[in-house]
C-alpha positions in Angstrom: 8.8 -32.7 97.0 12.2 -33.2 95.0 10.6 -33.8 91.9 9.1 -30.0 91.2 11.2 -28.2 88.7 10.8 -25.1 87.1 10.2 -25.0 83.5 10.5 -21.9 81.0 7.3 -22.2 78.5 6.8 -20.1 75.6 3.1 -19.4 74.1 2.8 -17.8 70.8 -0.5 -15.9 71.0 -2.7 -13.7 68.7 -1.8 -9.8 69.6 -5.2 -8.4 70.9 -6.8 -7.2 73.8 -7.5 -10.1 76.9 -5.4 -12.6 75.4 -2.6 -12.0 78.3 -5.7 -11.7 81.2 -7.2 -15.1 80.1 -3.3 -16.5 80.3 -2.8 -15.2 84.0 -6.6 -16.2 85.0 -5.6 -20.1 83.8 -2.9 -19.2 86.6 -4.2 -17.3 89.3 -7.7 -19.5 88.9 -5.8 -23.2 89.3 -3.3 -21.4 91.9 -0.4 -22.0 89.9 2.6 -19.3 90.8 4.2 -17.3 87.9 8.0 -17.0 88.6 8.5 -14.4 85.5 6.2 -13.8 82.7 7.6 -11.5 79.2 5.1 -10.5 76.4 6.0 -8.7 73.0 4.9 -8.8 69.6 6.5 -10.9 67.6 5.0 -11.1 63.9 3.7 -7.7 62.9 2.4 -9.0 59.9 0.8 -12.2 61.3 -0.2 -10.2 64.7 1.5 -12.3 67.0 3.0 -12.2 70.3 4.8 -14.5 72.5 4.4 -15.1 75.9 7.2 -16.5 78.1 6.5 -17.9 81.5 8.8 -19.2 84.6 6.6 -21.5 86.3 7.9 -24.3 88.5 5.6 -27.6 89.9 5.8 -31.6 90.0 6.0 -32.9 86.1 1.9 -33.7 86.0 1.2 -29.9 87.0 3.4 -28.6 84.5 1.9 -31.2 82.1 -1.8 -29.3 83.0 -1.0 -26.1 82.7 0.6 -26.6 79.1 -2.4 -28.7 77.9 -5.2 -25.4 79.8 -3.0 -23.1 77.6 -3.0 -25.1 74.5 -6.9 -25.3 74.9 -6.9 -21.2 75.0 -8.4 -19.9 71.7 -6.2 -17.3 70.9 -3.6 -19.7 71.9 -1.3 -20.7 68.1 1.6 -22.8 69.9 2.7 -23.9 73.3 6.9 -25.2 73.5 8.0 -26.1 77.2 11.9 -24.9 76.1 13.1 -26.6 79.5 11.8 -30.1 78.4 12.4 -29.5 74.1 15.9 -29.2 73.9 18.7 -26.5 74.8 17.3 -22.7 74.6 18.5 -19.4 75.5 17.4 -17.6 78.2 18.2 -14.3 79.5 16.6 -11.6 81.9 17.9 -7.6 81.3 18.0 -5.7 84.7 18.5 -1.9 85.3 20.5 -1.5 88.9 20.7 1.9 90.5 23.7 2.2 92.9 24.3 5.1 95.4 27.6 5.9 96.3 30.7 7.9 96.8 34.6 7.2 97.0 36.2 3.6 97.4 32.5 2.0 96.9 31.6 3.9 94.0 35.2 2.6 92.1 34.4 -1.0 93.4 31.2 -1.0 91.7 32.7 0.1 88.5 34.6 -2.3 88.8 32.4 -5.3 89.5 30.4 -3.9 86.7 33.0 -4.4 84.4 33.6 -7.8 85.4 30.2 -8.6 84.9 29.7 -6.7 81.4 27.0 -4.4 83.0 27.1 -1.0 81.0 26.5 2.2 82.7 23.5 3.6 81.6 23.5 6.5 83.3 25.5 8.5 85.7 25.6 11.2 88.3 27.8 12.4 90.5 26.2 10.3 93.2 24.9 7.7 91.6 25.1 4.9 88.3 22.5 3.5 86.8 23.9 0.0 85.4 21.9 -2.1 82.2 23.2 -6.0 82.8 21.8 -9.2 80.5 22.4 -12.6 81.4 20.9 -15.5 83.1 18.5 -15.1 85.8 21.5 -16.8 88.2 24.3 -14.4 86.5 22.0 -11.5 87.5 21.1 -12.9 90.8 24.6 -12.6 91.7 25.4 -9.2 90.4 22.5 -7.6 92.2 24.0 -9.4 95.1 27.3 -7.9 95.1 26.0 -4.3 94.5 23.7 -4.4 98.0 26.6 -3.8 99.8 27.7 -1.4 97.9 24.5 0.9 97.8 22.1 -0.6 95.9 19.2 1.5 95.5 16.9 0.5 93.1 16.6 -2.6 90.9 13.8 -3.5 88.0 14.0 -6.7 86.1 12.6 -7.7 82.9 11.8 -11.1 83.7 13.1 -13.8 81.3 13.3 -14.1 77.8 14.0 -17.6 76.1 14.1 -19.2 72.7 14.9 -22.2 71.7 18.8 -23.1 69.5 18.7 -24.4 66.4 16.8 -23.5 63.0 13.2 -24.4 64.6 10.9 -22.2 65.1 8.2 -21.3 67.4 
């Protein structure tokens, strides 16, 4: 099936209680798979949040699951960023490598290539903040396995889309 893609969709919801379990039952009950899923406030005044979500599937899925959300009462706007236009997307992960001596100066080093900022440090151990891309990240994490990765948590993405519109 060549034709599934994955698509980055932001919801702009109304801040309260359940609005985030009815979004994730529209998933879980269709069996639709959630590649990353964000949620913050957005409008304090307005009590708004938005709600991004990885999903991937053939065009005609995707096309269901925005038209389910849309239907969602507490739902104010659905934008499928893949499909609208360029966006900006990026995922923040905190990377906790273990190590001593030549490995501990090569992951400095990578680091640095990368733009990750220490975050923390022992004398055993770094705790490294990096933001990019998902595929950016991807690869960092990759190259600090070897090195002694020991603990990883990611964000999951965040996306808006260029330009003066607005959600």
């Amino acid at each position: 099936m060549d034709n599934i893609r994955s698509h980055t969709i932001s919801v702009l919801v109304d801040n309260e209680a359940g609005v985030l379990a009815r979004v994730i039952g529209l998933f879980s009950g269709r069996g639709y798979n959630i590649d990353s899923l964000t949620v913050a406030e957005v409008e304090t005044e307005r009590n708004l949040s938005r709600i991004t979500i990885v999903t991937s599937g053939p065009p005609m899925v995707i096309e269901q699951i925005k038209a389910q959300l849309d239907r969602l009462v507490p739902v104010h706007r659905v934008r499928d960023l893949t499909v609208e236009g360029p966006h900006v997307a990026r995922e923040l992960a905190l990377v906790k490598v273990v190590g001593s001596g030549e490995k501990r100066v090569e992951a400095l080093r990578i680091a640095d290539i990368f733009r990750a900022r220490v975050v923390d440090a022992t004398n055993e151990s770094f705790v490294f903040e990096m933001t990019g891309d998902k595929g950016k990240v991807d690869v960092f994490i990759n190259l600090m396995m070897p090195l002694g990765l020991a603990d990883l948590s990611r964000t999951g993405i965040v996306a808006i889309a260029r330009g003066p519109e607005k959600i």
